[in-house]
N, C-alpha and C positions, 0 to 999 in steps of 0.2 A: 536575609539575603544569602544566597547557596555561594559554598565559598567559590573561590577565581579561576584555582588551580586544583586539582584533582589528580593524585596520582593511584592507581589501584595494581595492587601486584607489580609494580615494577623490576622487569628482570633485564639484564644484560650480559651476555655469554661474547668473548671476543678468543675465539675458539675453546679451547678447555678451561679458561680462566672465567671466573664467576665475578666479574665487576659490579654490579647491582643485582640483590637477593630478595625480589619478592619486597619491595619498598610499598607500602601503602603514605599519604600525605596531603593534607588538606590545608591550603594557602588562604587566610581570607582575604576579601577586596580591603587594600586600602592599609596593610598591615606590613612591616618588613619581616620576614621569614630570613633564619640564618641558619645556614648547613654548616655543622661542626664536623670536623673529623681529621687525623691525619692524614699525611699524603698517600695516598692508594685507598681510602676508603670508600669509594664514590661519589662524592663530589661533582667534580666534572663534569663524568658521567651521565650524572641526571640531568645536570644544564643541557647538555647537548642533545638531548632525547628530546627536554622540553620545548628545544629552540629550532627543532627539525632537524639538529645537525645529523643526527642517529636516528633512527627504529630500532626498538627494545627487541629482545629477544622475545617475551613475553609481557602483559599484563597492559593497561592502556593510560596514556595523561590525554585529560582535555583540561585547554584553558577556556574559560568564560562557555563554557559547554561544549566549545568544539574538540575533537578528537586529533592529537598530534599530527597524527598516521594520513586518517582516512580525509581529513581536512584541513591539511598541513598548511595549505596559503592561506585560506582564512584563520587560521591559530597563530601562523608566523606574524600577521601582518597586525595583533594586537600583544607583541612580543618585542622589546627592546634590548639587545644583547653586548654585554661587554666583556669578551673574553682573558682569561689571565695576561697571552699575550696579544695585545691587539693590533691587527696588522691596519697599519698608518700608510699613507703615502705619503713620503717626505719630501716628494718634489714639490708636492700642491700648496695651496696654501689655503690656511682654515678653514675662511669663507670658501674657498675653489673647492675645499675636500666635502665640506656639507653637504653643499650645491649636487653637487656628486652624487654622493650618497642616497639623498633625498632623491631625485630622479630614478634613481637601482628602485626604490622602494615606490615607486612610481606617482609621488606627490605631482599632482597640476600645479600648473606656472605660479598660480596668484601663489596660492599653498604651500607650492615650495621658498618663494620671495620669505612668506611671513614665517613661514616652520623654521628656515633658517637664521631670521633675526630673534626669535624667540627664545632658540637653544643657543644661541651667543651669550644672551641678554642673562638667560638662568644662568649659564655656565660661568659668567665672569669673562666672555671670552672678546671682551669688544678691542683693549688695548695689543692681541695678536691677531686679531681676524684677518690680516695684510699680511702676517708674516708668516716664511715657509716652514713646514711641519718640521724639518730639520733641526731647524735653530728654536725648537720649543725645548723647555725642560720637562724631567719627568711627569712633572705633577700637571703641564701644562697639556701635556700630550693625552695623561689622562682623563682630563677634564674634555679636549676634545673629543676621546672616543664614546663617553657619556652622552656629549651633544650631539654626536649620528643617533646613538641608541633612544633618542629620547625624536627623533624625527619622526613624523604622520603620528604622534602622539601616543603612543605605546599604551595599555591598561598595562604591564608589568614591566617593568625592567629586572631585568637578570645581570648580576654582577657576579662575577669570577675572581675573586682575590683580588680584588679593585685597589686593595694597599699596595699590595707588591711590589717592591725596588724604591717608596718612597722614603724621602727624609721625614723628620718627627713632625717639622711645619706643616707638609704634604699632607701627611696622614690626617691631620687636626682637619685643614681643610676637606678633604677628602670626607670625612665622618659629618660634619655639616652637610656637606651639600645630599648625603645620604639620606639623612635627617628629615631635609624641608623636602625631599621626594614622598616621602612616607603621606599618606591620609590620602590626596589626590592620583598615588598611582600605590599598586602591590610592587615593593622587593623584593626581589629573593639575592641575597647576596652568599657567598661560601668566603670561609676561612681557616686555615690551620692556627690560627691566632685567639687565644680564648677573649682579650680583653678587646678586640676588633667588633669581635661579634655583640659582645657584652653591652658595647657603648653603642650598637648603633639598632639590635633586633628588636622585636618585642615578643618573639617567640624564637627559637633554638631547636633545633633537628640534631640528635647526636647521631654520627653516624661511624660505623666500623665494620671492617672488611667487606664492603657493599651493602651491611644491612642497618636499619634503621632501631637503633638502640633505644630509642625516644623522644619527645617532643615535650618543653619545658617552656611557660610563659617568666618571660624575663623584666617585663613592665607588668606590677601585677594588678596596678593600680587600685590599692588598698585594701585588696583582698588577699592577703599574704596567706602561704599554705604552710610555712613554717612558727613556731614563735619560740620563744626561750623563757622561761618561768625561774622565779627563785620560790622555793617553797622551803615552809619550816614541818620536818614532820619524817616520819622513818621513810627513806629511801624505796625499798621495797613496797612499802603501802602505798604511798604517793605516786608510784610508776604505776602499782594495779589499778586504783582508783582512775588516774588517767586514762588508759588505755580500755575501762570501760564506759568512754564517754563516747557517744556516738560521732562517726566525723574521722574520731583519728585514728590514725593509720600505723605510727611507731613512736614511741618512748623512745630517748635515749639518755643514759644519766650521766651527764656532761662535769668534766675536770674543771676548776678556774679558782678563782678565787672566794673563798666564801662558801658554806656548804648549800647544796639542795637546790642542783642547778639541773636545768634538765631542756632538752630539745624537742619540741613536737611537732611532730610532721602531719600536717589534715590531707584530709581527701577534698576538701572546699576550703575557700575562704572565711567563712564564717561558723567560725567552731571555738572561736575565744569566748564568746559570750557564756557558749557549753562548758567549754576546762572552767571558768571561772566557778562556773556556780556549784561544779561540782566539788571541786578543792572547797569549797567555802560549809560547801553542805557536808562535808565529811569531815568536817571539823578541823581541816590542814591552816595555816599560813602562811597565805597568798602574798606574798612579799613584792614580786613582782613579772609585768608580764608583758611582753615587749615582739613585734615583730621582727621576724631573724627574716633579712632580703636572702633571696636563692646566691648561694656560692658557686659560681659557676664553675670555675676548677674545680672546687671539690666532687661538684657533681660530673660532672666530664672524666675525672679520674676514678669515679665511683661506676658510671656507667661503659666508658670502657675496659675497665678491669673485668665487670662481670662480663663481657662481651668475650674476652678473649678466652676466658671457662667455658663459655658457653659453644663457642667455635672450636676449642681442642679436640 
């Protein structure tokens, strides 16, 4: 299946400043996508290209094959969006605000009846549906703007810092309902929050000063690209030895407790079976050998570090 969302050269110039640099990006169907970066890095940016709010300066997004730009109502109308700040109508009330909505987006009557009980029913929203937007709490408000983004049945939803301003119960709830979206639709959600991202993506976009540092799988689903070894046997040999096994990509010979401890980073998943046999064939003592999951800080402060060398 060709993935959802296609970004190619993504540029965006907002007069002399360079907000997005030539971003390329491939969402598949059905997977949550999570843009990493600090505040100013593009972020945003890209949402808003994606969601028709912008035209790039340069380069093209089609979602499900259609072109932003040149096909904008038919891309917008398989596009669900919740922006960082979402503008609510607080006179309405839940049901009134849906109801609303859903018409903008031009749901037929029956359509709109059932679209609207539908996104209540997901959202949790049946004990406010009566009551006015005002008197909602944070978390309450944001579960409503979910339940517009999720009207005429969206293939993606786009999330904007969907945490933002909530308390810790909030958030908890907030990363569930993220969760059971995932399979039946594409997310793409963004965060300046590493452990936001951590708990809800299954892939991670590092992003800095508009440009696209990386793309890192964060469910690896047992195909880990890192592992940790304990081996018995001289440092130096054991590092060469490894590092002539096909697959991997870097040795490191890691501090802890206990000597002959070491970090290996593969280009696949399946390259434990290779370290083993070759420690084994080279007469080392394979002690132990164990999946190391992706550190996402560390790799975030790995990948933005080299990022700002790279931009000086």
């Amino acid at each position: 299946m060709p993935p959802l969302i296609v970004a190619e050269q993504l540029t965006k110039w907002y007069g002399s400043r360079l907000a997005v640099d030539r971003v390329s990006l491939e969402v598949e169907a059905g997977e949550v996508m999570g843009l990493l970066g600090p505040n100013g890095s593009g972020k945003t940016t890209i949402l808003r290209i994606l969601t028709g709010y912008l035209h790039p300066t340069a380069g093209t997004v089609r979602v499900a094959g259609l072109d932003v730009v040149t096909d904008s109502r038919a891309a917008r109308a398989r596009v669900g969006y919740v922006p960082e700040d979402v503008p609510l109508y607080e006179w309405m009330r839940v049901r009134e605000f849906l109801a609303f909505m859903a018409r903008l987006k031009g749901l037929a009557r029956g359509d709109l009846s059932r679209g609207v009980a539908a996104a209540i029913e997901r959202l949790e929203l049946g004990n406010v549906r009566d009551l006015l937007i005002a008197k909602l709490s944070r978390g309450y408000r944001q579960r409503v703007a979910i339940a517009q983004a999720l009207l005429g049945d969206p293939a993606v939803l786009v999330l904007d810092e969907p945490t933002n301003g909530l308390d810790p119960r909030q958030i908890i709830e907030m990363r569930a309902h993220i969760r059971a979206l995932a399979g039946e639709r594409t997310v793409l959600v963004t965060s300046h929050i590493l452990g936001e991202i951590e708990r809800v993506a299954d892939r991670v976009a590092v992003l800095l000063a508009g440009r696209l540092l990386g793309v890192h799988r964060l469910q690896a689903d047992g195909l880990d690209r890192r592992l940790h070894l304990r081996v018995r046997g001289p440092a130096d040999a054991v590092r060469a030895r490894l590092e002539r096994v096909a697959g991997v990509r870097a040795v490191t010979i890691e501090t802890g407790p206990g000597p002959g401890r070491y970090l290996v980073e593969t280009e696949t998943g399946e390259v434990a079976d290779r370290v083993a046999a070759a420690l084994v064939e080279g007469g080392f003592g394979l002690l132990e050998l164990t999946p190391a999951p992706l550190d996402l800080e560390s790799l975030f402060l790995q990948l933005t570090g080299e990022g700002r060398e790279a931009v000086r």
